[in-house]
Residue, then its C-alpha position, 0 to 999 in steps of 0.5 A: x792725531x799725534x806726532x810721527x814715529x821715528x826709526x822707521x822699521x823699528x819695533x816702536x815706529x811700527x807699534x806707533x803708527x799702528x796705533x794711530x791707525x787704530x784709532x783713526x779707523x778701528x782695528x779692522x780698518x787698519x792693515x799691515x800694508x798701510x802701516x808698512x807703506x807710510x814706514x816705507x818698509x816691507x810687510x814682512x818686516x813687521x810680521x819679523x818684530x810682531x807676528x801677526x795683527x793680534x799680536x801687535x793689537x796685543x803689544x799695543x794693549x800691553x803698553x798702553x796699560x803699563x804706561x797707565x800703571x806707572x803713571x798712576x803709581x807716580x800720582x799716588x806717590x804725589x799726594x797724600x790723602x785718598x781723595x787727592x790720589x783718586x781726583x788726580x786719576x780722574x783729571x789724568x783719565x780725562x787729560x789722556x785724550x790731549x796728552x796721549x790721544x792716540x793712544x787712548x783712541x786706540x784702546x778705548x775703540x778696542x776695549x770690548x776687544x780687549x775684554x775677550x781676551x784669555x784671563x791670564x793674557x799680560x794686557x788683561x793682568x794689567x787691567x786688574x792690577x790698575x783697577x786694584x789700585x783704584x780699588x786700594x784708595x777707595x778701601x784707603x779713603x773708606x778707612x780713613x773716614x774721608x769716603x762713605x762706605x761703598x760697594x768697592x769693587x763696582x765703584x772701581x769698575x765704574x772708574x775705570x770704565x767712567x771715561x772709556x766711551x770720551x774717545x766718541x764725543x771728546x773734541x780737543x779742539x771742541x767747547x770743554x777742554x780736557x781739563x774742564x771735562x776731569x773737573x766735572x768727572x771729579x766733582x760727579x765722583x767724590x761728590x758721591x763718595x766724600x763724607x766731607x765736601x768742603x775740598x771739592x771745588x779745590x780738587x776739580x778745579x781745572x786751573x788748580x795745582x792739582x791738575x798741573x801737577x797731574x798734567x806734569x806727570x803724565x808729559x814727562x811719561x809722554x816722550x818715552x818711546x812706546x817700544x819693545x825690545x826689537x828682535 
């Protein structure tokens, strides 16, 4: 899955293949010592740059989550009505299984993990802070008379947590594209929220310019190094 990381023993290039050992092979089946074989460095290295395996698992929690935020920032920065913002985050959840494959696998497949986390760990303040977006349209497209009245906060978990199992079907190279997949996650979605239907084939049509739009966004997210500062 996904390109090969660079610098090898550096900060990222340990996070990156760690991450893709995570989503091949679960959290449990990945070690220190495949990640540092296939690097060609020693184990103690990345015990130097991250500590312990919690503590990457952590690091990729965090990065994967800020990543999300910034790019759902620039797609409500996109658009101008709740509904487009919110089909648009529905493409992307579904485009992030080609786009950043790995890195979704991986969370995805440690999500309950995640949720046993301390409250006020970083990477479950991230959580809240892009469900509370998704909370912020639904309230925004309620009050602009575009969605039906709604219980928001189920609504918002049921979002975000629509895709998270795509990760045990989704095939990229299987029948549905990724694109074909968000069309119908955006059409179950609004067409139980719009008051108005009539935009619908246009917002989850998977050859539109909304989606280009979105699959624009998350590609050039897609190059930026997945890095911490190193030690």
């Amino acid at each position: 899955m996904g390109k090969r990381a660079a610098e090898p023993g550096k900060s990222g290039a340990i996070l990156d293949i760690f991450t893709r050992h995570v989503a091949e092979k679960g959290y449990d089946g990945t070690s220190f010592s495949d990640v540092a074989s296939e690097l060609g460095i020693s184990q103690g290295l990345i015990v130097h740059h991250y500590g312990t395996k919690a503590r990457l698992l952590d690091a990729l929690h965090v990065s994967y989550m800020r990543r999300r935020i910034e790019e759902a920032e620039h797609i409500v920065a996109a658009f101008s009505t709740p509904t487009e913002r919110l089909a648009a985050l529905l493409h992307a959840s579904m485009l992030y299984q080609v786009h950043d494959r790995n890195r979704t696998v991986a969370f995805q497949r440690e999500v309950a993990r995640f949720a046993q986390q301390d409250e006020n760990s970083e990477g479950r303040k991230l959580r809240r802070h892009y469900i509370g977006i998704l909370h912020g349209l639904l309230d925004a497209g309620i009050a602009a008379g575009e969605f039906r009245p709604v219980e928001i906060s189920i609504r918002s978990l049921l979002i975000f947590g629509a895709a998270q199992w795509a990760w045990t079907w989704f095939e990229p190279e299987g029948r549905s594209s990724a694109e074909q997949v968000g069309a119908e996650m955006v059409d179950l979605t609004l067409g139980s929220l719009l008051v108005d239907r009539t935009s619908l084939p246009r917002l989850s049509d998977p050859d539109g310019p909304l989606v280009a739009a979105v699959i624009e966004i998350i590609s050039a997210a897609e190059g930026t190094p997945n890095e911490l500062p190193d030690a």
